[in-house]
C-alpha positions in Angstrom: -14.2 13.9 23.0 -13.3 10.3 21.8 -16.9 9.7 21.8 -17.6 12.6 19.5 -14.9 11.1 17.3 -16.4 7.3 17.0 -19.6 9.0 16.0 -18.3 11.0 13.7 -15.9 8.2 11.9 -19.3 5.8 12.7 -21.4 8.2 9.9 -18.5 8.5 7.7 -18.5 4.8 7.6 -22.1 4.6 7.1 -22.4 7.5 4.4 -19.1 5.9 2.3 -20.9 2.4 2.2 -24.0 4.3 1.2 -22.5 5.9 -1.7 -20.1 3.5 -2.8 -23.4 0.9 -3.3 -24.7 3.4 -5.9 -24.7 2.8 -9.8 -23.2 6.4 -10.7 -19.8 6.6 -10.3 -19.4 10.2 -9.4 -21.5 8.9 -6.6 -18.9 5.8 -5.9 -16.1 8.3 -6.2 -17.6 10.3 -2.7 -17.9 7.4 -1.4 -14.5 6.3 -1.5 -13.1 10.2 -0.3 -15.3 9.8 2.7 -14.1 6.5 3.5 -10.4 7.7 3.1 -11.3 10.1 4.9 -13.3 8.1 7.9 -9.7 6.0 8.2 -8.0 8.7 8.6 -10.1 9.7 11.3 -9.9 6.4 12.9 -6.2 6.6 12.9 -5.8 10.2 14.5 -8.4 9.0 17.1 -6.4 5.9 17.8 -3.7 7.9 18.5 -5.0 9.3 21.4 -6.6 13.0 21.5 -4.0 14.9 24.1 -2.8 18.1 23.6 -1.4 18.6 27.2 2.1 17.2 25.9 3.8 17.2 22.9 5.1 14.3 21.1 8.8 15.6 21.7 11.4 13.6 23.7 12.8 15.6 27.0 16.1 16.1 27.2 17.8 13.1 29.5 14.9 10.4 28.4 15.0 7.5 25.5 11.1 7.5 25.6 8.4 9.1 25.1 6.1 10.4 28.5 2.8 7.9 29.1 0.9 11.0 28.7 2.2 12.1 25.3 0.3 11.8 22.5 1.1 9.3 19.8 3.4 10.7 16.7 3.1 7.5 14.3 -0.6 8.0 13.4 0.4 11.4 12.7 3.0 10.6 10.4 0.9 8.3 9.1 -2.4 10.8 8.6 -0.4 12.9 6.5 0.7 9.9 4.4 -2.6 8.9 3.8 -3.5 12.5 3.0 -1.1 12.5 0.1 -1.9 8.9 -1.2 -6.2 9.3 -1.1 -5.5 12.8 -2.7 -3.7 11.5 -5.6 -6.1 8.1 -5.6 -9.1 10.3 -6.2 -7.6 12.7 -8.7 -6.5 9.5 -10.9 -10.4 7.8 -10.2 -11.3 10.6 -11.0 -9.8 11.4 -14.6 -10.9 7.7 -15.1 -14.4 8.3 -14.5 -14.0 11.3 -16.7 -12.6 9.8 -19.9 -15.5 7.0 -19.0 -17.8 9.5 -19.4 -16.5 11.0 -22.6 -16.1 7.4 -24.8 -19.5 5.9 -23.0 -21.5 9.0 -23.0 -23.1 8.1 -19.2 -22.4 8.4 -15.8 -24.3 5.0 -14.6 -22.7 1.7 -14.7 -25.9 0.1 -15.9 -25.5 1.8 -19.0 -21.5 1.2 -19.2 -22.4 -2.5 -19.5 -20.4 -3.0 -22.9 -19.8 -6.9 -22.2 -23.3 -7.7 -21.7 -25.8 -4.8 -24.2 -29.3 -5.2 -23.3 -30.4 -6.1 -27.2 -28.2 -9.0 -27.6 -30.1 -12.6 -27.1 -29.4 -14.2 -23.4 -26.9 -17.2 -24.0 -28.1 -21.0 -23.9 -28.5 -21.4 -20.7 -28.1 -25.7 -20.7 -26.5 -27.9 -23.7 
């Protein structure tokens, strides 16, 4: 199963780089989901994939059973869940509102430091 899982996190990888390399940023913004959300695979297969026994403390024991499966990257999943979530919704508004003032969706034509009409600076003195 674990390999299923490195596969899986291997083309989410993959596919997030792909995207993120792009020049429209509603391309970039799928991109970075998918890699939030290839971590957060990589972190819930890290924590080992048991379900024989819960993460819950028997009575008379300080630790956890070998066997058990990990509850931090759990814990930590859900955090992540919450903070990519919110990460994407605010890239997202920000692409939006780019859109509106610049009236395009590629960063080519969001260059507003460098327009494509303007003479190239000296290039020695």
């Amino acid at each position: 199963m674990e390999t299923l899982f490195v596969i899986l996190i291997g083309l989410f990888f993959a596919a997030a780089i792909y995207l993120m390399l792009s020049k429209f940023t509603i391309r970039i913004l799928l991109g970075i989901v998918l890699l939030g959300n290839g971590v957060n695979l990589l972190l819930f297969t890290a924590g080992r994939l048991t379900r024989q026994i819960p993460p819950i403390i028997p009575a008379g024991s300080d630790t956890l059973s070998i066997a058990a499966a990990n509850p931090l990257p759990q814990a930590l999943i859900l955090t992540a869940i919450v903070i990519s979530f919110s990460f994407f919704a605010f890239l997202l508004v920000l692409a939006y509102r780019a859109f509106e003032e610049l009236g395009t969706d590629s960063t080519d034509e969001m260059r507003l430091a460098e327009p494509r009409d303007e003479p190239l600076p000296p290039t020695g003195y």
